[in-house]
MARMARBA-239885 format. One record per residue (C-alpha): x, y, z; residue in one letter. Coordinates in steps of 0.001 Angstrom, whole numbers. Layout:
REM MARMARBA-239885
       u       v       w rest
       X       Y       Z    a
...
***
This chain:
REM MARMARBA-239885
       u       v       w rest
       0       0       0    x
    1719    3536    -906    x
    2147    5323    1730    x
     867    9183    2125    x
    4846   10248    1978    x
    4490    8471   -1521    x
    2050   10048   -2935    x
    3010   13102   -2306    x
    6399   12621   -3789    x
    5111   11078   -7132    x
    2527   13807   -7262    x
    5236   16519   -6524    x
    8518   15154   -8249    x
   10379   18475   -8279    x
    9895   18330   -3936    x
   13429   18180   -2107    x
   16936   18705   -3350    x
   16671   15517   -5212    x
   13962   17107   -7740    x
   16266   20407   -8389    x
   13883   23127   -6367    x
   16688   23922   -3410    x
   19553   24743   -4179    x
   22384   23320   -2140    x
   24762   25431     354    x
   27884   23108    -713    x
   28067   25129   -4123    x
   30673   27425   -5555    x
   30093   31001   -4701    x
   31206   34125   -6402    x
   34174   35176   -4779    x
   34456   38694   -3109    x
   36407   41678   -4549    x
   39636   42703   -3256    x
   38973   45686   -1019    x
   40461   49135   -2561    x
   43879   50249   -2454    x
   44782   52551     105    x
   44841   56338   -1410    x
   48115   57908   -2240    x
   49014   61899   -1115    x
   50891   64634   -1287    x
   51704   67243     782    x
   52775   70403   -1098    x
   54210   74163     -21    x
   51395   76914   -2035    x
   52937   80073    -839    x
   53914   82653    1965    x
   52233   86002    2860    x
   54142   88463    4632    x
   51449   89889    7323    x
   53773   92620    8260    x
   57329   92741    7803    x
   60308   93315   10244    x
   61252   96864   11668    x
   62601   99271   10727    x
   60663   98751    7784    x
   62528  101706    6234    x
   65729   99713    6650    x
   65216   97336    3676    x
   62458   94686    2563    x
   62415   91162    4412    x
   64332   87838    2933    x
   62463   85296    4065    x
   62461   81602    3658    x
   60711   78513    5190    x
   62595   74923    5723    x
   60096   72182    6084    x
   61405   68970    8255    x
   59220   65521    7513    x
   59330   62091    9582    x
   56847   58845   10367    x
   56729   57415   13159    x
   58441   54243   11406    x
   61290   56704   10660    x
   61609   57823   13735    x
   61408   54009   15784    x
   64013   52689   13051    x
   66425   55457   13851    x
   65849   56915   10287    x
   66863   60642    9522    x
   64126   63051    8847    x
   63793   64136    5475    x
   64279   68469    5111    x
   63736   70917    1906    x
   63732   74442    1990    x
   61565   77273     -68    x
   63787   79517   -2346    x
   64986   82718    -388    x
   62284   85597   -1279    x
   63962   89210   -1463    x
   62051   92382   -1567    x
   59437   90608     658    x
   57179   94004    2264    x
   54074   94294    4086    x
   51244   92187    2008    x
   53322   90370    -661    x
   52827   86742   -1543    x
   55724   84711   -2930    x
   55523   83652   -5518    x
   53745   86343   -6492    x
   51757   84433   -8768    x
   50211   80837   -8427    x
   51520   78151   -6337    x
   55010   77124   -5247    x
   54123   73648   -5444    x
   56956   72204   -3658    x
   56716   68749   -2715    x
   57157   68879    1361    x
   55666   64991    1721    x
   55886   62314   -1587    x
   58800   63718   -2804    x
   58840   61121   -5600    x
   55313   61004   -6276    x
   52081   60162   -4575    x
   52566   57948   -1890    x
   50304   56180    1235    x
   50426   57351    4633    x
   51022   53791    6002    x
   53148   55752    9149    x
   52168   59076   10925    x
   54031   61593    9229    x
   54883   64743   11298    x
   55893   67971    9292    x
   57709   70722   10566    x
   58114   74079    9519    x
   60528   76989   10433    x
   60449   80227    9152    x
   63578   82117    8444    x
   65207   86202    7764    x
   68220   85302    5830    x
   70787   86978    7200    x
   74336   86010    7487    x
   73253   82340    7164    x
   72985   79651    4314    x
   69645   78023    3543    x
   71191   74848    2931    x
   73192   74766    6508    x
   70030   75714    8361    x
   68050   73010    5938    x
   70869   70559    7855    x
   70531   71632   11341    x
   66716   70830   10644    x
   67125   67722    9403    x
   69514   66717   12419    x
   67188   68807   15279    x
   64625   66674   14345    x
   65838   63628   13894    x
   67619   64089   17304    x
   63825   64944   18807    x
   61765   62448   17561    x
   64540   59298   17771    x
   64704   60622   21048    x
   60943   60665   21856    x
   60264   56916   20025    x
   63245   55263   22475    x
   60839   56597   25255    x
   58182   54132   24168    x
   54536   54951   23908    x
   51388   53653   22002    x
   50756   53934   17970    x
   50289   57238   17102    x
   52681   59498   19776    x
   53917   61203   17053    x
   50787   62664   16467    x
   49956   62987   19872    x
   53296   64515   20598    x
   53694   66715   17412    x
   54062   70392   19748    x
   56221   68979   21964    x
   58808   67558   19058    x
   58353   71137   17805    x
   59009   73216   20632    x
   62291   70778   20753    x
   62855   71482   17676    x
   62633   75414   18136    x
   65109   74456   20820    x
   67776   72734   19102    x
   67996   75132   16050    x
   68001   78501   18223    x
   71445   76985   19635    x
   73151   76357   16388    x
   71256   78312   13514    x
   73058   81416   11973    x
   69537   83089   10519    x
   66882   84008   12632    x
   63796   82170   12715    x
   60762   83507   13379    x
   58312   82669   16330    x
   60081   78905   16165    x
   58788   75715   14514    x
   55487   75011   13546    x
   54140   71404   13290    x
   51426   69337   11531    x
   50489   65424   12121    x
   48626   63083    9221    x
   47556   60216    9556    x
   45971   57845    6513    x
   42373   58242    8195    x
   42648   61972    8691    x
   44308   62202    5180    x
   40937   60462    3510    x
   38318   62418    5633    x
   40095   65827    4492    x
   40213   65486     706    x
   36666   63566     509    x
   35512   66850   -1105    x
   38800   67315   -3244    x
   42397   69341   -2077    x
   42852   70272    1338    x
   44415   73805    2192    x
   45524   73177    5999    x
   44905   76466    7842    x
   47659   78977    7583    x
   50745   78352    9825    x
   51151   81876   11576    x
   54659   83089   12448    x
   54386   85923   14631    x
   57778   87055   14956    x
   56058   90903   16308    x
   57540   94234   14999    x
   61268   93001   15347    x
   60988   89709   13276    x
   57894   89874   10906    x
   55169   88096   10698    x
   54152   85385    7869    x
   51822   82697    7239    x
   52453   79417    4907    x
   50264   77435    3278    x
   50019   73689    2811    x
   48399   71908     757    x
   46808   67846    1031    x
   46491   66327   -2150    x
   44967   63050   -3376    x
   46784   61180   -6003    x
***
């Protein structure tokens, strides 16, 4: 005698995996895309704007410069040196000029080669300079060396990921330190720093370029004042 299990199998051939209506969880399945590659940046100099130049302002115009100083936090923890450019000298800098006068600089302060990820914290310093007696390339050394010295010195102290952006003032007032002692121009108001990290970097340029807000030098009547630009860019 068929059974009730029977009948309803004969009369509905296509129920259970046998008659092909399930499909069967041991199958192939489309494999998932690799996730994006991380975005590449740059970090570029646009320009400097003399807010008010040095006294006696009937003495002669302002030659100022700006030496940028760039490490990770890799760098720094492998005993790496920093990485240091300078801007070319500007003469005949007065109250309100931009140099250049015209467009951007465009000087490569982070990627120097191109485009690159922020896979390490990168700290960036900047010092602003009245050339003087001294030689842009000798103070672009004492840089390079001040921070290296700062920022070795600060990773061999230890600390979680990311104390180079958490410490960023304090390797810049070290810095400030290091090159008062041996530089032969004056700098103005010290060194200036910025932190990036690969997060930040993305969240910033979402919309396109990033202009990072101007980096003020108040040197007061006797030094001059000036404020550089920097620019984030998104390969």
């Amino acid at each position: 005698m068929a059974t009730l299990g029977t009948l309803v199998g004969a009369a509905n051939p296509g129920h259970g995996k046998e008659g092909g209506c399930c499909t069967s969880d041991d199958g192939p399945r489309d494999p998932q895309p690799p996730p994006p590659p991380p975005n590449r940046y740059e970090v570029d100099f646009l320009k400097l704007y003399c807010v008010d130049e040095s006294d006696p302002e009937w003495f002669g115009s302002d030659e100022p410069y700006v030496v940028f100083g760039v490490m990770t936090e890799e760098m720094a923890e492998a005993g790496t040196p920093a990485q240091a450019l300078h801007t070319p000298v500007y003469s005949d800098v007065d109250d309100g000029d931009t140099r250049p006068e015209s467009g951007d600089a465009n000087l490569r302060v982070f990627g120097f080669t191109g485009p690159r990820t922020i896979a390490s914290s990168v700290l960036i310093t900047a010092s602003c300079f009245e050339n003087d007696l001294g030689n842009p390339e000798e103070t672009t050394s004492a840089i390079r060396t001040a921070l290296t010295t700062v920022a070795t010195t600060a990773a061999g102290a230890g600390g979680v990921a990311g104390w180079i952006v958490a410490g960023a003032a304090a390797v810049a007032i070290g810095v400030t330190y290091l090159v008062d002692l041996i530089g032969a121009d004056d700098t103005i108001n010290g060194t200036h720093a910025i932190s990036l990290t690969q997060a930040e970097a993305d969240a910033r340029t979402a919309g396109g370029p990033y202009v990072f807000p101007a980096l003020h030098f108040d040197g007061g009547d006797g030094d001059g004042i000036y404020d550089v630009y920097l620019r984030l860019r998104r390969a």
